[in-house]
C-alpha positions as MATLAB code, in Angstrom:
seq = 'XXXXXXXXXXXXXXXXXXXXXXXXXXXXXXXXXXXXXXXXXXXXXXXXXXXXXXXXXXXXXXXXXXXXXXXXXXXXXXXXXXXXXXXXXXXXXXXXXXXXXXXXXXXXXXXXXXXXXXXXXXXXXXXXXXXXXXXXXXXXXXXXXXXXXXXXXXXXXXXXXXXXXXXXXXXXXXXXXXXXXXXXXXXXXXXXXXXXXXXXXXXXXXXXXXXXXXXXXXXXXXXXXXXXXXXXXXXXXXXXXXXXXXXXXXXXXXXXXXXXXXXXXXXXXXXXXXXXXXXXXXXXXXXXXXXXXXXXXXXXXXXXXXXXXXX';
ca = [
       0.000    0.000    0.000;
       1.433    3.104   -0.904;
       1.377    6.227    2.066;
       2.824    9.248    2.495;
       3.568   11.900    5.244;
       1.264   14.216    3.489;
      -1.182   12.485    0.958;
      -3.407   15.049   -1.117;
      -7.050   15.325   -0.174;
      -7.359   11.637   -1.040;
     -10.672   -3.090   35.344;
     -14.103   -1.017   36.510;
     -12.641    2.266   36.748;
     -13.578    5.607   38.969;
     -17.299    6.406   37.746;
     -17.700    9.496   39.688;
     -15.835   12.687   39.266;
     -14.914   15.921   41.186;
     -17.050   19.051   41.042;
     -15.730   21.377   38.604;
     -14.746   24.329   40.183;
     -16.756   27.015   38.577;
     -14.323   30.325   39.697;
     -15.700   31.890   36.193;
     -19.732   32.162   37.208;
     -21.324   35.173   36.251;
     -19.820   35.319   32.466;
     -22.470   33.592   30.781;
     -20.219   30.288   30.555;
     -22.880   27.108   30.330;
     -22.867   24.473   33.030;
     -20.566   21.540   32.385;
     -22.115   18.356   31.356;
     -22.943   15.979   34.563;
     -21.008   13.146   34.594;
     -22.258   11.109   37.099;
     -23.284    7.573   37.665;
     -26.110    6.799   39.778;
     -26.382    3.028   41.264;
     -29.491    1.579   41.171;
     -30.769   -2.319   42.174;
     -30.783   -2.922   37.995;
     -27.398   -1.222   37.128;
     -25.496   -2.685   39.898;
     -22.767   -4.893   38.809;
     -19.464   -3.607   37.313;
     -20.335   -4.544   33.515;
     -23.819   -2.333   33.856;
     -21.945    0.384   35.591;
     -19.191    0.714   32.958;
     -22.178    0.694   30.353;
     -23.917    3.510   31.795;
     -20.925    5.255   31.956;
     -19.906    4.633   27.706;
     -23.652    6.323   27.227;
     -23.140    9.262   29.345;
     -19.316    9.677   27.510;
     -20.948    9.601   24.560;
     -24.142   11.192   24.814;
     -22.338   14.671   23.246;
     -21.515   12.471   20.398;
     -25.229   11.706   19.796;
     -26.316   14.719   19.544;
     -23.758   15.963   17.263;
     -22.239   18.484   19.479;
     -19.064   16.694   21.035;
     -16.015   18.707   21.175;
     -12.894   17.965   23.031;
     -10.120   19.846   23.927;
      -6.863   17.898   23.437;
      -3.598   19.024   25.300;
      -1.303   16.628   23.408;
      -0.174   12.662   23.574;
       3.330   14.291   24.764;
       2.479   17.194   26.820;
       3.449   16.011   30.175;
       3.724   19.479   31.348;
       1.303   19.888   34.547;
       1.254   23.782   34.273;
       0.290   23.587   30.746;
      -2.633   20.689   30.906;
      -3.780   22.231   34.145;
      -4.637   25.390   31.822;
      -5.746   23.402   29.098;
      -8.327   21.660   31.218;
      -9.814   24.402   33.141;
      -9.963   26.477   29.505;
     -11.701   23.386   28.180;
     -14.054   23.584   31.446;
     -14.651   26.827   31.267;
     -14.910   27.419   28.315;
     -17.900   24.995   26.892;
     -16.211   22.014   26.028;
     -17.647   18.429   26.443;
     -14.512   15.909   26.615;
     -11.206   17.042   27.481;
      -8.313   14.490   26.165;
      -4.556   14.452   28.077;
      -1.818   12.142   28.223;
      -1.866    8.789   29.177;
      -0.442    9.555   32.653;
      -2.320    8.557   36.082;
      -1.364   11.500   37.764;
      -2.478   13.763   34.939;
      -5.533   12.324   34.865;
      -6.067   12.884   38.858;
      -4.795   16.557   38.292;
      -7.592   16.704   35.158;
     -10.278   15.505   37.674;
      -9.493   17.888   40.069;
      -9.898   20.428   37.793;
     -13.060   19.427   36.137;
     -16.461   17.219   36.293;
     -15.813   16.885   31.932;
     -15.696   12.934   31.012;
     -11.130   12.498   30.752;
     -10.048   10.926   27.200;
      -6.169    9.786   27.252;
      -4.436    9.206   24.425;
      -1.240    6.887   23.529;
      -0.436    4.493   21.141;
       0.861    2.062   23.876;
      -2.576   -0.056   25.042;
      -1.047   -1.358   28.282;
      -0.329    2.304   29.641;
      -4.295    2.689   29.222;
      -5.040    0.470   32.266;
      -3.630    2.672   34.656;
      -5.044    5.805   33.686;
      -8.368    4.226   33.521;
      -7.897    3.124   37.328;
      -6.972    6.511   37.693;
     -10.345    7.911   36.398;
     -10.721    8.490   32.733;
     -13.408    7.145   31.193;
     -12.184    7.209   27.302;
      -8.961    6.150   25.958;
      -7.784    7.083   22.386;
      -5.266    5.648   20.005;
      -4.019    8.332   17.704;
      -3.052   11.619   17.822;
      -0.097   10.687   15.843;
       0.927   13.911   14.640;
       4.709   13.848   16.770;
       5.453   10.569   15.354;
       4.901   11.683   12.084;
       7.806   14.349   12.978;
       9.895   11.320   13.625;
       9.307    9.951   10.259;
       7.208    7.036   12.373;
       3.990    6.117   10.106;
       0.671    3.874   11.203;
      -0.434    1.474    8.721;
      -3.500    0.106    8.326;
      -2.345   -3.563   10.113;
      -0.647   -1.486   12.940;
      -3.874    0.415   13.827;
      -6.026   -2.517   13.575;
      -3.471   -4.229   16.439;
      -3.487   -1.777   18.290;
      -7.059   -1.774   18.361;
      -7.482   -5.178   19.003;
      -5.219   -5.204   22.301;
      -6.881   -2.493   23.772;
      -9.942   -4.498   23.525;
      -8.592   -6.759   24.614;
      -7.291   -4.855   27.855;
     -10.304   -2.808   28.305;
     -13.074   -4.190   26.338;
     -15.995   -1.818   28.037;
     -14.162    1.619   28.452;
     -15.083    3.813   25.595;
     -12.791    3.645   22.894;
     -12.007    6.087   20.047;
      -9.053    5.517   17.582;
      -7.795    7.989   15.092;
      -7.632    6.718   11.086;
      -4.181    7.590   10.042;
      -4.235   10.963    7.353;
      -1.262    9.480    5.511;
      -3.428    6.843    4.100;
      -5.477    7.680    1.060;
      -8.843    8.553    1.641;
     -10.561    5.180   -0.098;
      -8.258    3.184    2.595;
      -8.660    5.381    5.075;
     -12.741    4.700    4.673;
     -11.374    0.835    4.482;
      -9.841    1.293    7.775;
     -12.746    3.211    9.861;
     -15.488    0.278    8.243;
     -12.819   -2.385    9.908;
     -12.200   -0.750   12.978;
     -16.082   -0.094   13.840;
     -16.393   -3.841   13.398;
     -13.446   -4.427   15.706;
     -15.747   -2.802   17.918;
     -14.765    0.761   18.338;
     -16.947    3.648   19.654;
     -15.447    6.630   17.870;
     -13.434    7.186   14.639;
     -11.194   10.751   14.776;
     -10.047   11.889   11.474;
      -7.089   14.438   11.186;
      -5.146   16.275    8.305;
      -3.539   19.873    9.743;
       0.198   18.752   10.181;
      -0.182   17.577    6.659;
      -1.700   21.074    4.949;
       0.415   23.867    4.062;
      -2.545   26.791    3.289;
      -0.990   29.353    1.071;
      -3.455   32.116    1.288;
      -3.894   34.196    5.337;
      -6.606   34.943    6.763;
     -10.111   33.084    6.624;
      -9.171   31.153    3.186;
      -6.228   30.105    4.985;
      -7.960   28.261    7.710;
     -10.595   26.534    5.635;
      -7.456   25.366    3.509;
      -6.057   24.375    6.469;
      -8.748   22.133    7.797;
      -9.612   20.487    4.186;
      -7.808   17.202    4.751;
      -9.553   16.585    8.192;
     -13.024   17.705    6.669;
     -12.435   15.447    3.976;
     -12.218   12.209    5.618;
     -15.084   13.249    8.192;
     -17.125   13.225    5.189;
     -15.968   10.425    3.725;
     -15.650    8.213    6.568;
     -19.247    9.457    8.342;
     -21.184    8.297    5.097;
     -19.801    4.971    5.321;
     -20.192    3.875    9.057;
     -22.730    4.061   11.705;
     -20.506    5.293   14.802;
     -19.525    8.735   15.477;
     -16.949   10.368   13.531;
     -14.894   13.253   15.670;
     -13.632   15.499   12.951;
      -9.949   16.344   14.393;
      -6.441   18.507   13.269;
      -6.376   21.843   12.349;
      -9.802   23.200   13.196;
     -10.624   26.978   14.111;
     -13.277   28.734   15.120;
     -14.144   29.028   11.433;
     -14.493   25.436    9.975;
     -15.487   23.308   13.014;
     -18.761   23.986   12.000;
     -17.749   22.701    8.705;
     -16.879   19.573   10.440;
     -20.576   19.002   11.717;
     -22.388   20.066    8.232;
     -19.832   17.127    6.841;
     -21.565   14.556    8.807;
     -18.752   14.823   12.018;
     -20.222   14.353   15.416;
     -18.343   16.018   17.380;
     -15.084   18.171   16.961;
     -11.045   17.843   18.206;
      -9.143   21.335   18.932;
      -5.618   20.552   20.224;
      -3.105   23.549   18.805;
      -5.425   26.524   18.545;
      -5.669   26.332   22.180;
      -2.859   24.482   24.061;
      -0.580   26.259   21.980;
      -1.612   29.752   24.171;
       0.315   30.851   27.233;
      -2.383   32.498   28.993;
      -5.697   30.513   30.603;
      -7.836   33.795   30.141;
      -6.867   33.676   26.190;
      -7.232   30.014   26.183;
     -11.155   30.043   27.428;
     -11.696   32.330   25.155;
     -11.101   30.492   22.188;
     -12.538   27.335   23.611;
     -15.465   29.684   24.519;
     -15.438   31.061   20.773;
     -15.357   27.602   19.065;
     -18.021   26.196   21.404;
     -20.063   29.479   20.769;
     -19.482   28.356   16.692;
     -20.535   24.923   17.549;
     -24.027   26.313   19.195;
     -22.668   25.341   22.611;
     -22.028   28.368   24.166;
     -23.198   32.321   24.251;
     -21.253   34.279   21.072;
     -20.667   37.318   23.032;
     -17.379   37.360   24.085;
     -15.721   38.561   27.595;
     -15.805   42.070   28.125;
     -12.038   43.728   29.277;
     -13.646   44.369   32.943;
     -14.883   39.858   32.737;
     -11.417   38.718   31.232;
      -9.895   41.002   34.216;
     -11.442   39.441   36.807;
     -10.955   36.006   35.891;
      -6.872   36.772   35.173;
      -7.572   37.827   39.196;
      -9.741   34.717   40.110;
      -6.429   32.340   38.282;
      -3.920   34.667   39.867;
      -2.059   35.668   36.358;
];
């Protein structure tokens, strides 16, 4: 099969989590999602717990309004996912998706009542962070291999898939199809991996497109590979497709009218070095999404919550 770096457009875990910690009310922000699992006589037993909990991950999903904030597969840097959480908290977000580290994910839940996603390519480090409290796990977000010159076929993928499964065959799982495969095998792939059981495809694309114009053109060239393959690969299977890589505030809209379910930001927001700015473009792409009031903060709002985070 022939690939390239940059193909043309071709255990029961924790169920219950922390109280977010709401220092932002009286901005117009929208209550977080609840999270929550309540035990009843007929949901008792671990595999009806862990059940409930895949609905209530994926409810977002559903109703074709899912976005997650990722902070990166190598971002191990506490200060940085700390902000990238409480932005994606704040700032209207549904899922928020960190490393696969246990102590990451008990900083994320501290932090925030969102449902935790980690990602890594390694399906034994999933375990622990799943005992730890996330509730997702995600295969993919490949984009510093690729700067390694390390590529995913098809067969690798599909492993990987199947020993996560085989690890944690009830947690939710969502596994990104590779951009560097053409976009007939990368529909291949997502048709094989939703009968290998998996909950969520995530397409992606940005690493991979160079835009040459600025501006608005510029960002809708950037996000054409990604939008692509959500359309591609959403017409051919029945699970949700996350459309993922080089979204703005502009086309992840574009991701939903392509049949996505739900939308990935990673760069456009981890990428900041200041919380306030970072819940404001969460805020802005959520707001794009339907998910969250358009106005923005006013100077005197963005003010006060630099005071409330002590920047």
């Amino acid at each position: 099969m022939h690939s390239s770096i940059c193909s043309p457009i071709s255990s029961p875990f924790q169920l219950l989590l922390k109280p977010s910690h709401n220092l932002a009310m009286g901005f117009g922000l929208l209550p977080k999602p609840k999270f929550s699992v309540k035990k009843s006589p007929s949901s008792s037993s671990p595999k009806a717990l862990l059940s409930t909990a895949k609905e209530s991950v994926l409810k977002e999903f559903h109703e074709k309004r899912a976005l997650k904030i990722i902070s990166g597969l190598q971002n191990f840097d506490r200060d940085n996912v700390a902000s990238v959480v409480t932005a994606a908290d704040k700032g209207g977000a549904t899922h928020v998706d960190i490393a696969c580290d246990p102590e990451l994910v008990k900083l994320a839940l501290s932090l925030t009542s969102l449902p935790v996603c980690v990602s890594s390519v390694d399906p034994a480090a999933f375990l622990a962070a799943v005992e730890a409290g996330a509730v997702m796990v995600e295969i993919g977000n490949y984009d510093s291999f690729y700067e390694k010159g390390v590529l995913f076929s098809p067969e690798k993928v599909l492993n990987l898939t199947k020993e996560t499964k085989r690890i944690l065959p009830s947690v939710t799982l969502s596994v990104t199809v590779p951009h560097t495969l053409s976009l007939p095998d990368q529909v291949k792939l997502a048709e094989l991996l939703e009968k290998e059981g998996v909950d969520i495809i995530q397409t992606e694309g940005g690493k991979c497109s160079n835009p040459s114009k600025p501006g608005v053109l510029g960002l809708i060239e950037k996000a054409t590979p990604t939008l692509a393959a959500a359309y591609s690969i959403s017409g051919a299977v029945k699970i949700p497709v996350m459309c993922s890589s080089g979204l703005s505030t502009v086309t992840a809209p574009m991701a939903i009218t392509a049949g996505a379910a739900g939308v990935g930001v990673g760069s456009a927001v981890n990428r900041l070095n200041d919380v306030v700015a970072m819940i404001a473009e969460v805020r802005s792409i959520a707001s794009s999404l339907g998910g969250a009031s358009a106005d923005r903060h006013s100077p005197y709002e963005e003010e006060t919550l630099r005071r409330l985070y002590n920047m």
